[in-house]
GUTOR-858000 format. One record per residue (C-alpha): residue number from 1; residue in three letters; chain; y, x, z. Coordinates in steps of 0.02 Angstrom, whole numbers, plus 32768, in hexadecimal, padded with zeros to 4 digits. Example, Ala and Ser with C-alpha at 12.3 -4.5 7.8 and 13.67 -1.06 7.14 Angstrom:
@num:1	residuo:ALA	cadena:A	c2:7F1F	c1:8267	c3:8186
@num:2	residuo:SER	cadena:A	c2:7FCB	c1:82AC	c3:8165
END
This chain:
@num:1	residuo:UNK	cadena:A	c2:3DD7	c1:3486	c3:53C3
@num:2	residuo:UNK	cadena:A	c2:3DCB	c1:3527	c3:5447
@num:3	residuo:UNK	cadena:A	c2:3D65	c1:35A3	c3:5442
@num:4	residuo:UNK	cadena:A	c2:3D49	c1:361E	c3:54DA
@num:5	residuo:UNK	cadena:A	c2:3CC9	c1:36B6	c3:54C8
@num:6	residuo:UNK	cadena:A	c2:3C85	c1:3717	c3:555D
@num:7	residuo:UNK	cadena:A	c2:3C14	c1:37AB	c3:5549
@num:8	residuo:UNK	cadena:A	c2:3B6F	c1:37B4	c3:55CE
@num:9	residuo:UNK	cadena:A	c2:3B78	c1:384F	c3:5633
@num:10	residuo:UNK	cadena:A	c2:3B2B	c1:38DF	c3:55D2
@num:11	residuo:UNK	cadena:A	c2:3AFB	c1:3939	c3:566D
@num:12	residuo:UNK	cadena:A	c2:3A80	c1:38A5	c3:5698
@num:13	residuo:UNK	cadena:A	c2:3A3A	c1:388D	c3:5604
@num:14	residuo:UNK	cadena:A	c2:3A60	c1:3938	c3:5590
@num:15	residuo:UNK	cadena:A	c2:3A71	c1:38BF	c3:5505
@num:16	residuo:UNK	cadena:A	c2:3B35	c1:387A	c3:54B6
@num:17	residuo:UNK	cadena:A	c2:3B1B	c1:37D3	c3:54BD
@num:18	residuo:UNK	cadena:A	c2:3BB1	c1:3759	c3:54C0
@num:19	residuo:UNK	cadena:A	c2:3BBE	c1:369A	c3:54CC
@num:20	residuo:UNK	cadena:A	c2:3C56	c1:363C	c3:5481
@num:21	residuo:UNK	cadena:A	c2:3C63	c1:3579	c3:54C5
@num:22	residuo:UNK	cadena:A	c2:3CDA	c1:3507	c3:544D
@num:23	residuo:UNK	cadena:A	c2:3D31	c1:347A	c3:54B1
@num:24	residuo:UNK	cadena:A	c2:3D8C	c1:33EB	c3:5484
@num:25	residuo:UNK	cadena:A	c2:3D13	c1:33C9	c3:53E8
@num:26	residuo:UNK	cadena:A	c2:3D5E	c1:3329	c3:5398
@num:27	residuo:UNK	cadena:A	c2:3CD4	c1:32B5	c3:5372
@num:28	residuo:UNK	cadena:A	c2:3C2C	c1:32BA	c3:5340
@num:29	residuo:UNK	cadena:A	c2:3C4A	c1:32EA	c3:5292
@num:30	residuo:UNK	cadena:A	c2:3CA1	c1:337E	c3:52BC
@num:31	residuo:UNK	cadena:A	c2:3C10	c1:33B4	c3:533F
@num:32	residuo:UNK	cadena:A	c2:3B8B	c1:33A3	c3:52A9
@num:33	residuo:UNK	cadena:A	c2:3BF8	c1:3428	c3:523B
@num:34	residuo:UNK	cadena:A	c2:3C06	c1:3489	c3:52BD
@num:35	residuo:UNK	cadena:A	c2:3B50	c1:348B	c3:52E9
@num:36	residuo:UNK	cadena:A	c2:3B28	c1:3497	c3:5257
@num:37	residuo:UNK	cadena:A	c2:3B81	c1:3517	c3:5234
@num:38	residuo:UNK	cadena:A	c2:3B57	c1:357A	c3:52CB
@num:39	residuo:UNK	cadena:A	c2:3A91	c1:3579	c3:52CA
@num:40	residuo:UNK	cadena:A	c2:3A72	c1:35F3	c3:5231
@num:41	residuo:UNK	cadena:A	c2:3ACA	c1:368F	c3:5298
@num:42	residuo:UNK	cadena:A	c2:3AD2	c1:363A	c3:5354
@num:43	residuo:UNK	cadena:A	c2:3A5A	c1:35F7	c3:53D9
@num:44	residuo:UNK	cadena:A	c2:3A89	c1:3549	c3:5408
@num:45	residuo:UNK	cadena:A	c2:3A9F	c1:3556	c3:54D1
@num:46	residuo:UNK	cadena:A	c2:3AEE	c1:34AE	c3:54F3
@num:47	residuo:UNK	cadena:A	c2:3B51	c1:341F	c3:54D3
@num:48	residuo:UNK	cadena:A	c2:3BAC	c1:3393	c3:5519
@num:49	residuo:UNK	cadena:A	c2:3C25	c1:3303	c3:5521
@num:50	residuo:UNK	cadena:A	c2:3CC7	c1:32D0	c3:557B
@num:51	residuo:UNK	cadena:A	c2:3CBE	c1:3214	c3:557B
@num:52	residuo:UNK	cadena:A	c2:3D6B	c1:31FE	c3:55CE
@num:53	residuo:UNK	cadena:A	c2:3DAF	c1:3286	c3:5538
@num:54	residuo:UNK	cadena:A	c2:3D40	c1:324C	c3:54CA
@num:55	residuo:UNK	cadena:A	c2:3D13	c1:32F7	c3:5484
@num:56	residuo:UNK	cadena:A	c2:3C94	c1:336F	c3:5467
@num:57	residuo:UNK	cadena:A	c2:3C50	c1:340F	c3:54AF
@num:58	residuo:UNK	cadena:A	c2:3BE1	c1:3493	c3:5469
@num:59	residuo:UNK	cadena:A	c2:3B96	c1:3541	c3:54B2
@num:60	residuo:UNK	cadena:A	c2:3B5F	c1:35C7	c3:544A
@num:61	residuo:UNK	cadena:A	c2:3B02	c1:3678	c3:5467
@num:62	residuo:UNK	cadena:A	c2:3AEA	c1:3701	c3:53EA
@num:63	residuo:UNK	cadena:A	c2:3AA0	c1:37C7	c3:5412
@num:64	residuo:UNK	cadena:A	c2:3B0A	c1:384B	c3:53A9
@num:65	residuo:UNK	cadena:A	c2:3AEB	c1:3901	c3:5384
@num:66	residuo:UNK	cadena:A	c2:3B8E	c1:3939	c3:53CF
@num:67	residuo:UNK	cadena:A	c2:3C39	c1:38FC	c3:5406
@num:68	residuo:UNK	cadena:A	c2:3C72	c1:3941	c3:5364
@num:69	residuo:UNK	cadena:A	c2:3C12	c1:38D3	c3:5303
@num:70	residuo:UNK	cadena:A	c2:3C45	c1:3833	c3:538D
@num:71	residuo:UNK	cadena:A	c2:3CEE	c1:3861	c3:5369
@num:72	residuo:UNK	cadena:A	c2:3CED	c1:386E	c3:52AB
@num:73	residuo:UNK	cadena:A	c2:3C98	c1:37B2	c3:52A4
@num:74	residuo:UNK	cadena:A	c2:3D14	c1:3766	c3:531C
@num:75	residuo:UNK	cadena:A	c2:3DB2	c1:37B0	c3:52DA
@num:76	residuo:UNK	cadena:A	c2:3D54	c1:3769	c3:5223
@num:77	residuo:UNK	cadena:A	c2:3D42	c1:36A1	c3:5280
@num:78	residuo:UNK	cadena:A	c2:3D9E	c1:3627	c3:524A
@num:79	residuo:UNK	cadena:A	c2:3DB2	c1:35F2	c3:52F6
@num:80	residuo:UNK	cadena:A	c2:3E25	c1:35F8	c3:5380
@num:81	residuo:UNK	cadena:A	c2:3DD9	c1:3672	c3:53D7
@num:82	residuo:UNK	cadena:A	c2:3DF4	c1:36A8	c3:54A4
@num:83	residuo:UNK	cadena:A	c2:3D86	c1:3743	c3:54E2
@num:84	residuo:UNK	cadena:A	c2:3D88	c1:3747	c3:5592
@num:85	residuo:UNK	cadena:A	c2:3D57	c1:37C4	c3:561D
@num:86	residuo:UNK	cadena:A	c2:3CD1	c1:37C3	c3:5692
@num:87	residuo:UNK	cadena:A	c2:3D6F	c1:378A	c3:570A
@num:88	residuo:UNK	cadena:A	c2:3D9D	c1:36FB	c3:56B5
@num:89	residuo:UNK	cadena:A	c2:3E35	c1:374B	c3:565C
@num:90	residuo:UNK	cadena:A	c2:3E67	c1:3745	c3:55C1
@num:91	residuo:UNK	cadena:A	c2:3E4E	c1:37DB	c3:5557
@num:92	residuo:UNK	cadena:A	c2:3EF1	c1:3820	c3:54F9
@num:93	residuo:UNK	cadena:A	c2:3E82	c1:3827	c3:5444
@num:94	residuo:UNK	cadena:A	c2:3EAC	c1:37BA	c3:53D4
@num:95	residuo:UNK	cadena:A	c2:3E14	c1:3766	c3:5368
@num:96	residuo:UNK	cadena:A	c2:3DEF	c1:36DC	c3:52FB
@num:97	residuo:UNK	cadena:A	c2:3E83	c1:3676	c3:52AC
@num:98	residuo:UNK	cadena:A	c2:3EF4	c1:36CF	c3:5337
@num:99	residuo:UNK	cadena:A	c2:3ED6	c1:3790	c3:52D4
@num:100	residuo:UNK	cadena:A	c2:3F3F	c1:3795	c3:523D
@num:101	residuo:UNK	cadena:A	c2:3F25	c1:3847	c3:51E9
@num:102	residuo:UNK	cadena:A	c2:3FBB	c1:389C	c3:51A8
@num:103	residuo:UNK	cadena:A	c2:3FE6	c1:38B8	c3:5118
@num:104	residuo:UNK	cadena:A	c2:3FDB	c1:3993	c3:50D7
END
């Protein structure tokens, strides 16, 4: 499973809200943990299915106080996590499964 998080413009909407969209969800059981999962802290934004993949798809949204505080819960995911910029590139930040602290 993928995971790719975007933040919405603050400028637009003075707000930090980011979306993450998980891809290549493998079956339906899967999906339902994830959902699951999901809905206590994030608003369910979409879903789908790739019938010639035969996977899932899943779009999330959640408002935080800060990008401090969107950093400290995606670098805590268990996810592999991708931010990108409002360009499309990635971002050099590592999060989820991908941030490994170091040892003092």
């Amino acid at each position: 499973m993928k995971a790719h998080a975007w933040k919405i413009d603050a400028r637009l909407t003075r707000q930090h809200k980011y979306y993450i969209q998980f891809d290549e969800i493998p079956g339906k059981r899967a999906f339902n943990r994830l959902v699951k999962e999901m809905k206590d802290e994030w608003k369910i934004c979409g879903d789908g299915f790739d019938k010639h993949k035969e996977n899932f798809m899943c779009l999330v949204s959640r408002k935080f106080k800060s990008p401090e505080d969107w950093i400290e819960w995606a670098r805590n995911s268990s996810y592999d996590l991708v931010e990108y910029t409002r360009n499309g590139n990635p971002k050099p930040i590592k999060l989820g499964s991908n941030y490994r602290r170091k040892a003092n």
